[in-house]
N, C-alpha and C positions, 0 to 999 in steps of 0.2 A: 635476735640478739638483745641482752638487756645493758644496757650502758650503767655503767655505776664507777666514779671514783671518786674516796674521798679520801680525804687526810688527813690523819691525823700526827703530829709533830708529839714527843712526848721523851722524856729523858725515863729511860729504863733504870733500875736501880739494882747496884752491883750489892751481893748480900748471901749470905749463906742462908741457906732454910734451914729452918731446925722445927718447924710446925709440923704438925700430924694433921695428913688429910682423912679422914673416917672414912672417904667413897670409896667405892669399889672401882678399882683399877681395870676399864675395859680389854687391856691388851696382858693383863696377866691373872687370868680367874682359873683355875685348874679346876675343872668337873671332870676329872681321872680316876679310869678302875684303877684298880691297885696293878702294878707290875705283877708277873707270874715271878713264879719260885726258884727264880734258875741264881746260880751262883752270880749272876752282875745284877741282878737287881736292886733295884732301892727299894727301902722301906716306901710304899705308896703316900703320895700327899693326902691332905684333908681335901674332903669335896666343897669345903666352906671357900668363901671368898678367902684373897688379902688385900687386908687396908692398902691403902697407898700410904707410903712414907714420905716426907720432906725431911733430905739432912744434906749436910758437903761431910759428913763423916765419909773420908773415904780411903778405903784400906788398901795399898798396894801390894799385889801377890809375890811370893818369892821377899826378896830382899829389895822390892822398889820405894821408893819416898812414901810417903805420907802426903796427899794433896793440900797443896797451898791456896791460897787464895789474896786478892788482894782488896786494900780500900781507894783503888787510886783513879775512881770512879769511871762510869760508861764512855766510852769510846765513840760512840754511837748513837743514831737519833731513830726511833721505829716510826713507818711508816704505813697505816692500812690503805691497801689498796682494793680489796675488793674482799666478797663471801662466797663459799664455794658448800656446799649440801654433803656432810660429811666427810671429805677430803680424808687423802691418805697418801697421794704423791705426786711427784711432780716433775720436769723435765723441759729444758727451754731446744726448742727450734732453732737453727742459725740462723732463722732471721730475727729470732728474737720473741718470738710471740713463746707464749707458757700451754702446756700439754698439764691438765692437772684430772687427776682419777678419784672418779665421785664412788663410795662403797659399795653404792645402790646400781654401778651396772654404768654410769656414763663418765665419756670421758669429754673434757671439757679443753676448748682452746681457749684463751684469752689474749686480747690482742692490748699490751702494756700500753702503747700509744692514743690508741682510739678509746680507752676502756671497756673494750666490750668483750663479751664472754658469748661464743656459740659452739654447739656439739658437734662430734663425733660419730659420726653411724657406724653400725656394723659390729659394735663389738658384744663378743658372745655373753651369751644365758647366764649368770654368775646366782651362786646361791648366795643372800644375803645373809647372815644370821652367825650372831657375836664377834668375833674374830674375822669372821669371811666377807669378801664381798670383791669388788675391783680392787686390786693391789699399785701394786710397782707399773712405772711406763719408762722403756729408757729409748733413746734415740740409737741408731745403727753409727758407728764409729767414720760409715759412708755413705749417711744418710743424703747428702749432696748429691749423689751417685745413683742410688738404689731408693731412695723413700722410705726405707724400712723402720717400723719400730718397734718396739719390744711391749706387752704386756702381760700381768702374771695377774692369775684371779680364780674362783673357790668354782669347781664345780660339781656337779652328783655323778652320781656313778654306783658299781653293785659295791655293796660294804660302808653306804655313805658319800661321801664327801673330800676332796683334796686339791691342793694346788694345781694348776695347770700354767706353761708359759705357752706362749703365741705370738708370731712374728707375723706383720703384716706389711703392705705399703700405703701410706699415709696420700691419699687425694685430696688436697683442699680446693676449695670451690670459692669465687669471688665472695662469697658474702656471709664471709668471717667461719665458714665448718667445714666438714670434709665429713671423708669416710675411708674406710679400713678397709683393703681388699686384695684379694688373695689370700687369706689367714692362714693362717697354717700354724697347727698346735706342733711344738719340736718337743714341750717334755711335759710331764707327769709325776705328781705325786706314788708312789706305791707301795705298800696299797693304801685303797681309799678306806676310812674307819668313818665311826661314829663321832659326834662330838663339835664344836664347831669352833678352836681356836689353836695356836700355835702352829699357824700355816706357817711364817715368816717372809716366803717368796719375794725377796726383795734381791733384785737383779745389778749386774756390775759389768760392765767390759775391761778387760785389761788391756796394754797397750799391743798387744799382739792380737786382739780381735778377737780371744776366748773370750767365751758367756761365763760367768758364776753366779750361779741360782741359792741361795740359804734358802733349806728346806727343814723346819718346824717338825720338830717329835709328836707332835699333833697331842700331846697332854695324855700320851700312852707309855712314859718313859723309855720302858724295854727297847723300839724300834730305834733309839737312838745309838744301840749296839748291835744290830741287828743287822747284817750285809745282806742279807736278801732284799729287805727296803731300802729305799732312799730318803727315809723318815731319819727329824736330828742329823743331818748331812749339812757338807757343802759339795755341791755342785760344781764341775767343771765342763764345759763343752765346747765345740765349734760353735760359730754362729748357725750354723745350721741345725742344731741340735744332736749329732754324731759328737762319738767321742774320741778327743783329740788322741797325738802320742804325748805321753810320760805321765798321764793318769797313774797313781800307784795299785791302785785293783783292779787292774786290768784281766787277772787270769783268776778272777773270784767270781764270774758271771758277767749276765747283761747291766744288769740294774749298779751291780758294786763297781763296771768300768765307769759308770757315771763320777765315783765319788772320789773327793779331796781329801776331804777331813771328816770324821766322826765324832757323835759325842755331844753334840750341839743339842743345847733345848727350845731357844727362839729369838732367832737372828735378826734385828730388825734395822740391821743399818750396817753398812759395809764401804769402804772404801780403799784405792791406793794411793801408798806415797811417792815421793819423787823416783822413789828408789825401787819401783815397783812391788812392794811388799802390800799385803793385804791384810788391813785389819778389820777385824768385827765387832760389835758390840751385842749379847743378849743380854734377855730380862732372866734373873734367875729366881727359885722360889722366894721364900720370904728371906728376901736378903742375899746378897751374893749378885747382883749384875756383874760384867762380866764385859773386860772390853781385850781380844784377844789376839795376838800375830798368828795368822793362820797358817799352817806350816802342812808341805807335804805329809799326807798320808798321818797326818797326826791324830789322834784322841786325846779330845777334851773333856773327856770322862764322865759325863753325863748320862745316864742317874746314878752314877756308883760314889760319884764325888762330885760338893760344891760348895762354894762357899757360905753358900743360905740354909736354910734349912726348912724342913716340911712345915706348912701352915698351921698343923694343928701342935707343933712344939718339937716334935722329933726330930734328933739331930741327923743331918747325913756328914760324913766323913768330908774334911776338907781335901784340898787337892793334897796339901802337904804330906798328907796321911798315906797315899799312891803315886811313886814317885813316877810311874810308869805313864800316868796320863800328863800330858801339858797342861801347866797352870795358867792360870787369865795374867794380861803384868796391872791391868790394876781391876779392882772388886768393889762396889758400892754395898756399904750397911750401913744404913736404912739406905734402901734403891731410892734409882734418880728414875726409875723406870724408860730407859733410853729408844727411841725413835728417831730414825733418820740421821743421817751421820755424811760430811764432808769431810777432805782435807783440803785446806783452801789454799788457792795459789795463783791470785787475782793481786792488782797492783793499789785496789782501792782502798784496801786497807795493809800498807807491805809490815806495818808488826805483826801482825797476825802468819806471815806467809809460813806453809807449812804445819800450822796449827790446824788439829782436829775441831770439830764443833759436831756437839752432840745433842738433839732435841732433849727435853725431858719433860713426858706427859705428867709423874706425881710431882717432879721435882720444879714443876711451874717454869721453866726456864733452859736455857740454854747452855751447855755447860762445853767450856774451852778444855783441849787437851795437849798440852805441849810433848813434843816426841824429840828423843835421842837413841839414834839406830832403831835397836829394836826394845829399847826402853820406851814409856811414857809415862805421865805425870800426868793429875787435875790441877790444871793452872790455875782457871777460873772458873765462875758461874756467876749467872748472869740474871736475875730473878724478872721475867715478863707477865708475870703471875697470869698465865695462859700454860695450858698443856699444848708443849711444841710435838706435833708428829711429823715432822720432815724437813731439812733443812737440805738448801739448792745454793750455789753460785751462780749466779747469773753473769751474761756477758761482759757486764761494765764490773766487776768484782762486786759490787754491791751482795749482800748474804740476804737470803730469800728463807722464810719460814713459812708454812702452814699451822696453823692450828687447827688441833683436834676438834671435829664437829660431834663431840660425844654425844650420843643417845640418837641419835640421826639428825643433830642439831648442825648452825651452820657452823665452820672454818674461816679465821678471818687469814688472807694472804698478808705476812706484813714483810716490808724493804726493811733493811737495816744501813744504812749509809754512815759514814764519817760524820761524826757531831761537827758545826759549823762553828 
């Protein structure tokens, strides 16, 4: 175990970006054949990178607001608590300690009290490379009960490479690690392709104890309309990986009883609200993210329609243009390029209650979303000039970030507490 805490105190600054970052945006780089010829296809992207954009330009879909923002300064005071080798998620224990998932294959416990960070055994073979690696970790809704925990992560296979989820039981051992045992894979990407990004597998329990998997078009467009795969999907399942009743593709085969919603290009943060409702947020081409109420059996039109358009300048149709597919209720252009996503409903901070918070890797910062019904609005942003890849609550309400360890670089954990 290595001990490490420090602190740093520091007043975050509330600010809209409007700078251009030149870097290549590790979670949205499209090295994509072109879609085949069939009538839903999209014009193919460019295989070039895209820049990362910095803006609060932000377009509400349909007839929603136009995002606000305020000067009525941070709320908050950030605190680093520790570094973590890549980091991509993360998930608190009831007793408190933090479950955080390193890219490269380990998963890390951190004990907030003592400061010390030690591993995880047991967990499987992951291919590391661009997009892929260790994903999502969520706790069993009976974890108290059962020890179970959820994680999602990139493995090989014939065709390449795809997500896989795994439910195992969590054994910790006096001196600060454990190990995973029993694993048992419940789902799968299919099929497995070429290529190494837009897995999205990032995991959600609803209050009824259904799994929901966001499953990435893997930068192949076509499969996001494709029911034979569960590529550009949403996932619904038991916790066991069996597929529940009131699925809507249930009499479409094996693989389309899996699925919720269609259409999806790369889902990287998902949450519900009081009211049970489940929204998502992905990254869209150049331009067009994408924060959406997911609705039965719904298409989200992807690649036929989107907000953004192809890298190398060509337009794709907006949603308005297909009134058949579900439109997003809000769209970023220039992208916040969004990672990790809460609804928060802790007492530590009660104006916030109810408010979304959305990491943003280009967009440096944290971005607020305030909801009515099945409306929502950018209220705020929050400028940490750090690429955020995941945002947690933790027990005391306090708001928990990761930062992105790009290039295999480290992630700092930081606290967000009530300014004093």
């Amino acid at each position: 175990m290595v001990p490490f805490r420090h602190s740093l105190i520091f007043l975050a600054t509330l600010g809209l970006l409007t700078a251009c970052d030149n870097s290549t945006n590790a979670d949205d780089t499209d090295q994509a054949s072109a879609p085949s010829n069939s009538a839903q296809a999209a014009p193919a992207e460019s295989s070039s990178s895209a820049a990362d954009t910095e803006s609060a330009e932000t377009t509400a879909a349909s007839d929603q607001d136009e995002a606000e923002s305020t000067d009525s300064g941070t709320p908050f005071s950030v605190s680093e608590v520790t570094r973590f080798e890549q980091p991509w998620a993360m998930t608190f224990l009831p007793d408190g300690r933090l479950l955080v998932t390193e890219m490269a294959g380990n998963l890390r416990l951190h004990d907030l009290d003592k400061g010390e960070t030690g591993s995880i055994e047991g967990v499987p073979d992951v291919v590391q490379a661009g997009q892929g690696g260790l994903g999502d970790v969520l706790v069993h809704p009976q974890f108290k009960d059962n020890q179970q925990i959820y994680i999602s992560y990139v493995e090989a296979g014939d065709g390449g490479s795809g997500a896989a989820v795994a439910r195992a039981r969590l054994v910790l051992d006096e001196n600060g690690g454990g190990e995973l045992e029993d694993l048992e894979v419940i789902w799968r990407q299919t099929p497995k392709v070429s290529g190494d990004g837009h897995f999205s597998h990032r995991l959600a329990f609803d209050d009824e104890g259904k799994l929901w998997i966001s499953s990435g078009e893997r930068q192949k467009f076509d499969p996001a309309q494709d029911m034979d795969g569960n590529l550009g999907k949403m996932i619904r399942l038991n916790a066991d990986g069996s597929v529940p009743d009131g699925n809507p593709f249930t009499d479409q085969g094996e693989v389309a009883a899996q699925v919720w919603s269609l259409g999806h290009r790369n889902i990287l943060g998902m949450a519900f609200d009081a009211d049970g409702r489940l929204w998502a947020h992905e990254m869209g081409p150049e331009g067009g993210d994408e924060l959406n109420l997911i609705e039965k059996g719904a298409n989200y039109g992807y690649p036929i329609v989107s907000n953004g358009e192809h890298y190398d300048g060509r337009d794709i149709p907006d949603h308005d243009t297909r009134p058949e597919f579900e439109a997003p209720v809000i769209t970023w252009t220039p992208v916040i390029s969004p990672a990790g996503f809460i609804i928060y409903d802790g007492e530590l901070f009660p104006e916030w209650k109810g408010s979304g918070f959305i990491g943003g890797l280009s967009s440096n910062g944290l971005v607020r979303v305030a909801f009515d019904g099945e409306n929502a609005r950018e209220a705020e942003r929050f400028d940490l000039e750090r690429r955020i890849r995941e945002v947690e609550q933790g027990p005391d309400g306090a708001v928990w970030l990761l930062e992105d360890g790009r290039r295999g670089g480290n992630g700092t954990l930081l606290k967000l507490t009530p300014k004093e």
